[in-house]
N, C-alpha and C positions, 0 to 999 in steps of 0.2 A: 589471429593477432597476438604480439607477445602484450603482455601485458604486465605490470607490480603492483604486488598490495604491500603496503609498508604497514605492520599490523595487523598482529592474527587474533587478535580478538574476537567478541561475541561478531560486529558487521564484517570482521576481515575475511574470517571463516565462512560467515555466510554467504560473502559475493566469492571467492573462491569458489566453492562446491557448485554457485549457480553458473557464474562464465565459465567452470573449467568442462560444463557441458555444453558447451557451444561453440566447439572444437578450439578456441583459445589454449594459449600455451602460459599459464600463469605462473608466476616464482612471487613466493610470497617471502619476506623482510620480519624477522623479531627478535628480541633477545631472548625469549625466553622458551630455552632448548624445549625442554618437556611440552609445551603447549605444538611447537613445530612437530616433534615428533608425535601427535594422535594426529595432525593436520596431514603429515604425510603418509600416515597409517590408511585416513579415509578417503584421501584424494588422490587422484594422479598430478601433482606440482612440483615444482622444485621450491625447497624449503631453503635459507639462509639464514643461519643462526647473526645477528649484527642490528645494529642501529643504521634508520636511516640516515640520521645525522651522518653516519661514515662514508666519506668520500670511496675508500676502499672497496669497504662494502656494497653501494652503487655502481662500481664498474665491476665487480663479482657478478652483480644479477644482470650487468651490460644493459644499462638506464640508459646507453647511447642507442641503442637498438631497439625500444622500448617503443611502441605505439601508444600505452595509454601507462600511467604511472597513478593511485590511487594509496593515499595515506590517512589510514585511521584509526591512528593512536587514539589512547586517552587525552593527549594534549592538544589543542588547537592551534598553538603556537608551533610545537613539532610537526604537524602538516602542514604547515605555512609554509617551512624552511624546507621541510623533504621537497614540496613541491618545487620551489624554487632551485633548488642545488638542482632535482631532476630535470627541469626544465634547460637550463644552460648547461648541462650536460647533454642533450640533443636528445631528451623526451618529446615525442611530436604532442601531447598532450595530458594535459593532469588534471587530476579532481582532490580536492580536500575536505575531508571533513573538519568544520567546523562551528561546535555546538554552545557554546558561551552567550548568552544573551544579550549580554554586554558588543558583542560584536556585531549582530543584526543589524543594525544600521550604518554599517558598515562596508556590507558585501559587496556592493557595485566598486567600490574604492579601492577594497583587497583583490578582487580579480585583475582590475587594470593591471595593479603596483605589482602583485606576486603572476600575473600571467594565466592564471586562472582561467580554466576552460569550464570547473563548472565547481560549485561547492554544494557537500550535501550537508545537513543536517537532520541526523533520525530524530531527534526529541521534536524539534518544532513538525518536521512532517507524522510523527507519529501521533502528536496536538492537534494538528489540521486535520487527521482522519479521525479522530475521534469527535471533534465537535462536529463533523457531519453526520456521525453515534447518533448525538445530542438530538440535533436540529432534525433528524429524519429517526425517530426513536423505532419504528412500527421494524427496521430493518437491519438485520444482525451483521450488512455488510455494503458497502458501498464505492462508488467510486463516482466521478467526473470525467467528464470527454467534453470537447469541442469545444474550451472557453466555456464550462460551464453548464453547458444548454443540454447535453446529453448526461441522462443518470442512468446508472447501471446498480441497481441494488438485487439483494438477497436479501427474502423471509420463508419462513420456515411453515408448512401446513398444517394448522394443529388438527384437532378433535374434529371441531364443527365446521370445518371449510368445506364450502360447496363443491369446491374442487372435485373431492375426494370420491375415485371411482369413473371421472368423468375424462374422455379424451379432448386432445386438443382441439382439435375438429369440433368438437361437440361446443367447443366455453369459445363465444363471439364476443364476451365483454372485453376482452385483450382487444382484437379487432377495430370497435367501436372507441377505445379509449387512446387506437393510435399506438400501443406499446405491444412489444413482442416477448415473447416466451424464449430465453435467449437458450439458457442451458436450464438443467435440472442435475443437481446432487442427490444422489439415492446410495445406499451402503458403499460411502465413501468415492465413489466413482461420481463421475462427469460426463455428463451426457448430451448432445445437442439434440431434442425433443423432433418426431414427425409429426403427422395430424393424426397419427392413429396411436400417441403415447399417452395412459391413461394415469390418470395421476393415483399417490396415494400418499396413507398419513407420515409427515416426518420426513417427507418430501421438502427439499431445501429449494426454492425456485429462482435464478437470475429474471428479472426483466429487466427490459431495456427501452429506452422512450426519453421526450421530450421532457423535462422537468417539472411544467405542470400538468402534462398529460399523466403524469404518474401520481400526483399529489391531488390530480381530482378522479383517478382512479379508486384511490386510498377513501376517499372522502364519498364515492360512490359507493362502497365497501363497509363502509362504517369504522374503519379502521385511523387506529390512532395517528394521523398527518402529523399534527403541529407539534413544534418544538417543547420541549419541557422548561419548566420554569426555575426549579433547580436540581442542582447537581452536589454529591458529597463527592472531594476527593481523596483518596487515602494514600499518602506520602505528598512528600514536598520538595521530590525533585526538578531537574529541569523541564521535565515534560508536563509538569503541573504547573509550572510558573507560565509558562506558553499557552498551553491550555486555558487555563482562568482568564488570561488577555482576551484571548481570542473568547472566549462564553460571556466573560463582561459588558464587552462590544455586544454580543447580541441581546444586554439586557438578561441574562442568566443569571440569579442568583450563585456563587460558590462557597462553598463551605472546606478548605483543606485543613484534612487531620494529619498532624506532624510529629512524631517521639520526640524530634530531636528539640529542645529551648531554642539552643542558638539559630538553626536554621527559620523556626517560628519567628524570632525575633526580623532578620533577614527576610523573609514571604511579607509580613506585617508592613516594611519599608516600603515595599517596590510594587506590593499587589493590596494598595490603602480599600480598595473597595469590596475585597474580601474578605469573610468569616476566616481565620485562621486559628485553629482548637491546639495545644499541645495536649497529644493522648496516643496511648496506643492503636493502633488502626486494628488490631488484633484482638482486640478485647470484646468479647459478644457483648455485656453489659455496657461501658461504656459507651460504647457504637448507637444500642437502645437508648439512653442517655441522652444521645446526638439527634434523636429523630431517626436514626437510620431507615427505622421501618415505611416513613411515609417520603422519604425522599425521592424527585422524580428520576434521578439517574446516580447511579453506586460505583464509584470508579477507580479501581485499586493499580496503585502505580507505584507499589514497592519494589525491594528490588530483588524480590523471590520470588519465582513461578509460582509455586504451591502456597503461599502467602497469600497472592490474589485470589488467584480461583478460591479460595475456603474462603475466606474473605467474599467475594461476589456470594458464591451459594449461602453462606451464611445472611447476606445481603435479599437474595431473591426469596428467600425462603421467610422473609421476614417481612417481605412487603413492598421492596422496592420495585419500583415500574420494569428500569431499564438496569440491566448490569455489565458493566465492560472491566474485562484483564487485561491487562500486558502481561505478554510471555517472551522470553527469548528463544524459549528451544521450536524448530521448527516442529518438529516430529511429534505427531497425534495429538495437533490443532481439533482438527475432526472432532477428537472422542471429548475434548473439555465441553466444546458445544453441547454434545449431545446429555453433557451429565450438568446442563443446567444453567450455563453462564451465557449471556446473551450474546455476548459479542466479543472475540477475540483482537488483541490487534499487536502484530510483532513488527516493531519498530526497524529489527534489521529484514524483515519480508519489503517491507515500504521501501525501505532506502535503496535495497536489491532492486526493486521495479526499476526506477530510474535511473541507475546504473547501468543494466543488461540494457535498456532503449538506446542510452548514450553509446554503450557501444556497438549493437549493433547497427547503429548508423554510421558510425565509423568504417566500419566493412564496407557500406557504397557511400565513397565519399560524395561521388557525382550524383548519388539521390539519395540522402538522409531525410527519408519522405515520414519515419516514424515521428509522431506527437505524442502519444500516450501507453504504455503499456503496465499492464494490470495482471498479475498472477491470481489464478482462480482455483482453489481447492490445493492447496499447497503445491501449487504448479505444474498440476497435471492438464488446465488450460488455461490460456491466453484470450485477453482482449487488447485488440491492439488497433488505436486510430492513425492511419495516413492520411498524407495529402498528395493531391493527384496533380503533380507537377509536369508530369512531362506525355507527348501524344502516343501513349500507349494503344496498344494493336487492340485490346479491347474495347479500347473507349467508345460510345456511344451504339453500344451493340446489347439489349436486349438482355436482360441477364439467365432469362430460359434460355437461350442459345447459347451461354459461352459454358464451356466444360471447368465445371468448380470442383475444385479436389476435393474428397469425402474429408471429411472433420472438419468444415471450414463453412462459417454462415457469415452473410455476408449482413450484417443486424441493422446497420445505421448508416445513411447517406445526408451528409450536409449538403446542403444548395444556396448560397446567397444567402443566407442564415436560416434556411427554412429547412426541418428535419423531415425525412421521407425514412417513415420502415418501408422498403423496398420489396415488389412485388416481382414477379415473374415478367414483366412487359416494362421496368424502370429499366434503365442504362445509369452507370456512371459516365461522367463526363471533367473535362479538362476543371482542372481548381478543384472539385469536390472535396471533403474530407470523407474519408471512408472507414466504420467501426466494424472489426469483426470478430466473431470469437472460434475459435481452432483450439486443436488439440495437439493440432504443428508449432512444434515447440521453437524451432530456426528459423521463424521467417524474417528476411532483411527487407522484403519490398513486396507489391503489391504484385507482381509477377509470377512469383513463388506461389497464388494461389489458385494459379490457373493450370 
């Protein structure tokens, strides 16, 4: 597919490098030479020094030829209008980010008027994944399928886990609980687990299951289920202000630390039912000061990598339950984990998700069968839910008999809303939604995994 990104920014860059592996032909749109040229240093794209606003420069990157057009400037208003100029210039399809919260209640209104095929927004989705952090603390990583009903989380084997030393074969409490052992993370690698793989410490583990099958697993377990009661968050940008909406709603305490007066002033307005501190977020004494030490979840949303993470360990290390970062750079997520901070979460990783799904369903128009796709371990695996739309030659055939490609489990079969970890003697069948996780990085349909 050709495709534009108008905006080589922190997300431009990062959906570049992920579609430009998915045999796409991307030309990315900025003004701003020096950032094009490291872009073209680390990608195979074509780069365009220009404004999308320039009609010129839109028939340069040939936006009449264009299968999907994508703009994500800093401005909200400038993806509006790229999209649109793209559009009636005979773009078959466009997405725009736009992050103002001010427009939120808006979205269905702008799609119609501007054409709108789909709009992302990393701050509020990057908000949405962390208060699932919150509300499921025990798990350094999570996600949603099927309207909800399937959860797919990561936690990590400490010291005293039973686990340890024992194969899969061996631990029937998965079994009994309904949830599957989906992958395992071990020195940085991704693995999809047999019955003779034996666990150990430091071992990162996906399951996969019913939503309370997993939370009266937990609870079987002795492990921490239920949501925390509050949260400190540290900065007072947009992904805090989302954040705090969405945590208030569940009855969460927030506390947001801010440097800046005027933006205190502004959070104060619009978020009346929060703690809003002006102070350094940086400051080990005053953080003490704060409680920090007894707080239930520590959540730094500055706007430096190395600010948070110090920031968190200075957090964990002091007492706090749970600690979550935002980072922008993709590269050696892995190693912050491991040196201490609970939970990672990259806003342009998120928005990529649901970008790469949108397009590859574009590729089969006739079955745009993907609903969910979820990068796992900075994308060396995929989980991805279909729906089973159309009488496939597999259908209703046993799933010991049909020939499933090596890197590919087939984790979760919806039925009529009823979820089936799937055995050797289940079949899929017409309608199902189907969860699985591979190491097959291209898949467009459910064909590809036979």
């Amino acid at each position: 597919m050709k495709i534009i990104i108008i905006g080589d920014g922190k997300v431009g860059s990062t959906l570049a490098s992920v579609l430009s592996k998915e045999d796409n032909d991307i030309t990315i749109i900025d003004k701003n030479a020096n950032v094009l040229n490291q872009t073209n240093d680390d990608l195979d794209v074509i780069c365009i020094e220009g404004s999308g606003l320039n009609i010129k420069t839109l028939h340069e990157a040939k936006v009449k030829e264009s299968d999907l057009v994508i703009a994500v400037t800093n401005q909200d208003e400038i993806n509006m209008i790229c999209c649109l100029y793209a559009k009636r210039m005979g773009a078959k399809y466009t997405i725009a980010r736009i992050r103002d919260p001010e427009h939120s209640e808006e979205i269905k209104a702008l799609m119609e008027e501007l054409e709108l095929n789909q709009i992302i927004n990393p701050e509020y989705t990057a908000a949405d994944h962390i208060s699932r952090l919150v509300l499921w603390p025990t798990f350094s990583d999570i996600e949603l399928f099927a309207d909800n009903k399937v959860l797919l989380t990561k936690y990590k084997i400490d010291d005293c886990s039973s686990l340890i030393g024992k194969s899969l074969t061996d631990i029937t409490e998965f079994d009994r609980a309904n949830i599957l052992v989906a992958a395992i993370e071990r020195n940085y690698e991704t693995i999809i687990p047999k019955g003779d793989f034996i666990f150990k410490k430091d071992d990162y583990i996906y399951i996969i299951g019913e939503v309370h099958s997993i939370n009266m697993f937990l609870q079987q377990r002795n492990k921490r289920y239920n949501k925390l009661n509050d949260v400190m968050i540290i900065g007072g940008g947009r992904i805090s202000i989302y954040l705090a909406q969405i945590l208030l709603k569940n009855k969460i305490k927030v506390k947001i630390i801010e440097q800046n007066p005027d933006k205190c002033i502004h959070l104060n307005q619009i978020l009346p039912d929060a703690m809003i501190i002006n102070g350094d977020g940086t400051d080990y004494d005053f953080l003490l000061s704060e409680n920090m030490n007894s707080t239930g979840a520590f959540i730094a949303l500055m706007g430096h990598d190395e600010a948070n993470i110090i920031a968190c360990l200075i957090a964990k290390n002091s007492g706090a339950v749970k600690t979550i970062a935002k980072v922008t750079r993709i590269k050696g997520l892995n190693l912050i984990k491991d040196i201490g901070v609970d939970s990672i979460v990259s806003p342009k990783l998120l928005t990529a998700n649901h970008i790469l799904r949108f397009a590859r369903n574009l590729k089969v128009k006739e079955d745009p069968s993907i609903n969910e796709l979820y990068m796992m371990n900075e994308n060396k695996m995929q989980a991805l839910e279909f729906s089973v739309e159309h009488a496939y030659d597999f259908l209703d055939i046993p799933l010991k008999d049909l020939k499933i490609k090596k890197n590919v489990l087939i984790a979760v079969i919806v039925r009529n809303n009823k979820i089936i970890i799937p055995r050797g003697d289940d079949c899929i069948k017409l309608n199902d939604r189907i969860i699985i996780i591979t190491s097959l990085l291209k898949i467009i349909n459910l064909t590809e995994i036979f």
